[in-house]
N, C-alpha and C positions, 0 to 999 in steps of 0.2 A: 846381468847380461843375458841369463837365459829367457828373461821377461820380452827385451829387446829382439830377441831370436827367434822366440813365436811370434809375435807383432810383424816382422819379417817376414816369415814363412805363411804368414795367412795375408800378407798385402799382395797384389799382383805386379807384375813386371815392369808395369808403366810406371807404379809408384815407387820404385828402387831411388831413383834420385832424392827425390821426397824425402826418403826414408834417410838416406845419409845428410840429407841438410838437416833432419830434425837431431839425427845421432849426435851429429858436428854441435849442433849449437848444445844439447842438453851436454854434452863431454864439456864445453867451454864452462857450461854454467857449472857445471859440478863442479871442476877446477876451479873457477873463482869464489864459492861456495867452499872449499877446503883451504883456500889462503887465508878468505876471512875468518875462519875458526881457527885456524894456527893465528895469526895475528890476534885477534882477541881472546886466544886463550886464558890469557894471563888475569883478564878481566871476567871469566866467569863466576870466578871464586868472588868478586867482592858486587857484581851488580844482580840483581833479580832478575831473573829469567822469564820475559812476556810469553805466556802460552798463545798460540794460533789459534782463530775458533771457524770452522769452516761450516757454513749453514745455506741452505738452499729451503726449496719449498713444494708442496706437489702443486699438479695443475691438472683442473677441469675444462677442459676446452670440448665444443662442438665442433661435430665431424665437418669436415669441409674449412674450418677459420684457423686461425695459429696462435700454436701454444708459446710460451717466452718462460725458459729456463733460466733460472739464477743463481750463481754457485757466488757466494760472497765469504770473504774472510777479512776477520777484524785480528790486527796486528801484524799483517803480513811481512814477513822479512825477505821478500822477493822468491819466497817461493815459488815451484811453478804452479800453474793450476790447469788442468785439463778436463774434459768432461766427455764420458763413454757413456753407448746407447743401452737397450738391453741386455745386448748379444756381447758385449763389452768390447765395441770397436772404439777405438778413438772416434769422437766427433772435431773437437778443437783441443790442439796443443798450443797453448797460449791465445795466439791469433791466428794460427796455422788450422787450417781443416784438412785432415788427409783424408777423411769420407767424401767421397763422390757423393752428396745428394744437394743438388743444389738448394731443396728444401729448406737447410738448415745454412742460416744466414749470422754473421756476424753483430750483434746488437751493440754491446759497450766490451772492450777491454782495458785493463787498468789495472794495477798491484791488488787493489782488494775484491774486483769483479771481473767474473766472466758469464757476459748476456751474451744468451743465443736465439734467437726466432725459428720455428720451425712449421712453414706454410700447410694450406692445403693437407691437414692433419686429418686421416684415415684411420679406422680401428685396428692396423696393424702395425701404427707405433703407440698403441699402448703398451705399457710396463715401466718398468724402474731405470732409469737414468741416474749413471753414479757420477756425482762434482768427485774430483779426485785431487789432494793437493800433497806435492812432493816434501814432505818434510821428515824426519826421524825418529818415529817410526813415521808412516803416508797418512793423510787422514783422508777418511770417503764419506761424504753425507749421498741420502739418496731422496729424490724425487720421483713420485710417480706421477706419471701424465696416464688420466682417467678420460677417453671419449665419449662425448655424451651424442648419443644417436635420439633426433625426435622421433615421435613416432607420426605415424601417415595420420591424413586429414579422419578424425572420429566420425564413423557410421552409426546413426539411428536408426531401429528396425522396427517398426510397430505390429504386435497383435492385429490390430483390427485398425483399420484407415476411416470408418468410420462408426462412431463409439455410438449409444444411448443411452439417455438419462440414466443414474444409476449401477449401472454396470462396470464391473472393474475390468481393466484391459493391462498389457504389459509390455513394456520397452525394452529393447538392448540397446547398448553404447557399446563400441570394441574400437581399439585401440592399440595398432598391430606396428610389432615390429620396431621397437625400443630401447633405451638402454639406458639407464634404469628401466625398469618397470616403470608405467604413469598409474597416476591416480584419477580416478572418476566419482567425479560429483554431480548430482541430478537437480533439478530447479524447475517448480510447476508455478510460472508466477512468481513471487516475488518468494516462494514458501519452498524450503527445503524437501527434499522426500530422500530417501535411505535408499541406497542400494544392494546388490551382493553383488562380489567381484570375484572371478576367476582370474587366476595369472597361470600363463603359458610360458614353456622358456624351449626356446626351436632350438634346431642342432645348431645354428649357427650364433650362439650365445645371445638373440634375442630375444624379446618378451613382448607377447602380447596378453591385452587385458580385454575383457569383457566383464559391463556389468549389469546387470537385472533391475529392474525394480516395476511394481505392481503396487495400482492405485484405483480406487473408484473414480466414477466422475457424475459430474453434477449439469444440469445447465449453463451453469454461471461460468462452465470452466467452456463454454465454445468459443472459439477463437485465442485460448490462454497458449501461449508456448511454452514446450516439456524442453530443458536445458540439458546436452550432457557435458560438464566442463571437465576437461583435460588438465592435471595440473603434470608438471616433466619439467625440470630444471634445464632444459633446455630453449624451451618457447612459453608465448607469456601467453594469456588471452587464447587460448585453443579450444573451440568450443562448436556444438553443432545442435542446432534447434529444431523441432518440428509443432506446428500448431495442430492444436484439438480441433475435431470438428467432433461435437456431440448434437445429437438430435434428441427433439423432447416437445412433448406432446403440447397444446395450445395454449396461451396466457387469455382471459377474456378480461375485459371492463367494458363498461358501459358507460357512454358519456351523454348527461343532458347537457343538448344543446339551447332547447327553448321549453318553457319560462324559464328564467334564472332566480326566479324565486317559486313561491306556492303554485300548483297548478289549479287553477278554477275553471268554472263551469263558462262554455264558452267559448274559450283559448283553444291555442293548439299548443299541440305536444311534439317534440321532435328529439329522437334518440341514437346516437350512433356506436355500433360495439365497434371497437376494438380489440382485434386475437392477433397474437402473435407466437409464430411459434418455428419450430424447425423439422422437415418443413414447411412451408407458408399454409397456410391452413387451405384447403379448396372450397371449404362449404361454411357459410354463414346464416344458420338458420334463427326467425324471431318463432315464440312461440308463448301463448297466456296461461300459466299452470292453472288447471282443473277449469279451464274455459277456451273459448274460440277466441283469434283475435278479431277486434273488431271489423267486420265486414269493407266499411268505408278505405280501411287504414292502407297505407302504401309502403310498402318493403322497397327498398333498392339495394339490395345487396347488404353492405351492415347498416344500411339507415331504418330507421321505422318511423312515420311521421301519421299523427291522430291528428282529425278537424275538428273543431267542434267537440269539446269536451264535455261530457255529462257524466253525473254520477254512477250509471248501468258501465263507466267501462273502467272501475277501480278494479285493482286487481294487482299479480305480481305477473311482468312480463320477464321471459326470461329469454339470453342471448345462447346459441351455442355453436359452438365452432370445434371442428375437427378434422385431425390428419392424421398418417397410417398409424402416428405411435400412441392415443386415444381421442379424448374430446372433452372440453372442459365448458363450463357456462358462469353467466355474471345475471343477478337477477336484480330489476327493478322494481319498487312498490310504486304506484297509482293510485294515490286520492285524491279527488277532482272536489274543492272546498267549492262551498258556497261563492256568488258575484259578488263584488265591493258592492253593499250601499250606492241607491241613488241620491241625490239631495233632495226630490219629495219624496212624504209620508209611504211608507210602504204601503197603507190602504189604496192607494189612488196609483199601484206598480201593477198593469194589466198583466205582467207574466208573472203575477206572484199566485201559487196554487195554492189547497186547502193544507196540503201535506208538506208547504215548504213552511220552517221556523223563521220567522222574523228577525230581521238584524237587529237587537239594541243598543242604541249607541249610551254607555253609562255614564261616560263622559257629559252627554246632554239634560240627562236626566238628574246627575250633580249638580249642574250649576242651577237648572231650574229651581229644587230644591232650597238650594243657598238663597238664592232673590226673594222667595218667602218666606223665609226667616228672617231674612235683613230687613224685609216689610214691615213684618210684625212686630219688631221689636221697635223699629221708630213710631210704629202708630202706640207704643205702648209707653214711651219716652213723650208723643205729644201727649195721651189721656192722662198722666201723670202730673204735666206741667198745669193743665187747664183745671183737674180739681183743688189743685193748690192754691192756685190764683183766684178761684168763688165758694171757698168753704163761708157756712151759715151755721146761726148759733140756733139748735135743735130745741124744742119744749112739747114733753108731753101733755094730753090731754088735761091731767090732772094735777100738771104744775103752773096752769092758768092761772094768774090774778096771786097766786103767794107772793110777789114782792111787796103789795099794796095792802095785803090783812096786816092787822094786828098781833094777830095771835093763830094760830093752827085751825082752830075749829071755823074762825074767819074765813083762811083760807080756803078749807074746805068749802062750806059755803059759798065763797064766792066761784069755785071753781066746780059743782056743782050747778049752781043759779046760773049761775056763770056771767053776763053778758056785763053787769053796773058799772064798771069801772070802764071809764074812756079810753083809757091810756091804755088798751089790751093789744097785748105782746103779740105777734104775728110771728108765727111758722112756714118757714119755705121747703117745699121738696124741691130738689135736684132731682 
């Protein structure tokens, strides 16, 4: 009763009624709660005794959405079950809400559940809410309801707004006004970069973070975005970007345009630089190391175009370009080859000088070559055929007239004497 007597003394005037229909109904419950235990007395002694289990849960909700309370019991024997805020006011006695705040809305009632909603949730119903269930001894499970506050949209502050090649610069991200604390991650391109983080915590139990980070930068990083990602269990994707602008001194190349192959004597020549750089480069100069360009030539800005090529204008030309942050160059060699061969003799080429070498084509002087060979050996294939075909049977002086002697000394004699015998042998030169 003295439980019921404070509850009283702290309800106001208007809820006096209230308060005796709840008296009324919890006296009735009691009393039919004490018939049924004299009545089943008799029965306690031989049946087992279901213990109540009373369990709820805490809740993370953000500020401003609603939280949903659950006080559940498994085995319920019609106990009652009611649910009190921090301050330990009643919020709901069964189904019954004697709190004024219309916030808190009725969700399920039932023997083993009492759901409540509790709207438009502020950092001032944070704390412990106790599920409270009438049984002997009372059991109380407790819930805390945790508000989570994001924090404001993440501020990038940069060093220097515009960087040069080279040089390191350095960011803040801050992230004010939270609950938890957030975390901050940094992103240069697709490549992580480390930060240092400071946490702040104001009088009014907030936290704000700031974090650091310090990095070089390159050319390649103009136009890349520095990321500061917000991670807070309250918001997904919270993130603030700012792009690099880096400045850096001139790219050159050189591009031939004309010939596409060898440059020869004759032709023209045609070359155009290309710089680029940040910013745009203002000055595109051509110029010939350790000589003049040549006189005839025409510049137009990055083109340089040669007439008339001859050997006096080999050399290396060089491109250079520059802006306030240095000046870079691309250089080209120039050998001006000899004219393609005409198809007559070079003797008979009015523009051939004393001092120019003569083109030989080796190729031509191969196959001539071949064709006098292949001559010779057929005329050595006919002279081969043709002594075969009038070989003669050979005698010398002194084998005249021996088949007609008799005898040696015959021989001799007749081939000496020589002429007696008719039938004399005849020798042919070839």
């Amino acid at each position: 009763m003295s439980a019921w007597r404070c509850w009283l003394l702290d309800s106001k005037a208007s809820d006096i009624l209230l308060a005796f229909s709840l008296i009324s109904r919890l006296t009735w419950r009691h009393w039919e709660l004490w018939e049924r235990q004299d009545g089943d007395s008799h029965r306690a002694a031989q049946e087992p005794v279901v213990s109540q289990n009373l369990v709820t849960d805490d809740v993370a909700v953000v500020e401003g959405e609603t939280a949903i309370i659950s006080c559940r019991v498994k085995n319920n024997d019609d106990s009652v079950i009611q649910l009190l805020n921090p301050n330990r006011q009643t919020i709901y006695f069964r189904d019954m809400r004697p709190l004024k705040d219309a916030r808190f809305q009725l969700v399920n009632f039932s023997d083993n559940e009492l759901r409540v909603s509790l709207s438009n949730v502020s950092l001032s119903d944070e704390g412990r809410y106790v599920c409270q269930l009438y049984t002997d001894p009372p059991q109380e499970a407790y819930a805390d309801i945790t508000v989570l506050i994001p924090p404001g949209n993440p501020v990038i502050e940069a060093k220097d707004e515009v960087l040069s090649e080279g040089n390191e610069t350095e960011m803040t991200c801050t992230a004010m006004s939270s609950k938890p604390a957030a975390t901050i991650r940094w992103m240069k391109g697709d490549k992580e970069l480390k930060g240092k983080p400071k946490v702040e915590l104001s009088y009014d139990k907030m936290y704000t973070v700031t974090s650091r980070v310090t990095f070089a930068v390159s050319k390649e990083d103009d136009g890349v975005p520095v990321i500061c990602i917000v991670d807070h269990p309250a918001v997904k994707d919270f993130l603030a970007r700012k792009f690099l602008e880096v400045q850096y001194k001139p790219e050159v190349k050189i591009v031939v345009e004309f010939p596409q192959g060898l440059t020869r004597e004759g032709e023209n020549l045609e070359l155009t630089c290309q710089a680029k750089g940040k910013p745009k480069p203002q000055r595109v100069n051509w110029l010939k190391v350790d000589d003049d360009v040549p006189s005839h030539a025409v510049i137009t800005g990055g083109d340089l175009y040669i007439e008339n090529l001859n050997k006096s204008y080999n050399g290396t030309y060089r491109c250079v370009a520059s802006n306030p942050l240095g000046e870079s160059f691309d250089d080209y060699v120039l050998y001006v080859y000899d004219t393609v061969p005409s198809a007559e003799p070079a003797a008979h080429d009015s523009r051939a000088g004393e001092g120019t070498p003569r083109t030989v084509d080796h190729a031509v002087i191969g196959g001539v070559v071949a064709v006098v060979v292949f001559a010779m050996l057929c005329l050595l294939i006919v002279l081969g055929r043709y002594f075969a075909r009038h070989k003669g049977t050979y005698f010398t002086h002194e084998a005249k007239g021996a088949d007609d002697a008799a005898d040696a000394d015959t021989a001799i004699i007749n081939a000496e004497g020589g002429h007696t015998n008719s039938d004399e042998k005849k020798e042919y030169y070839i």
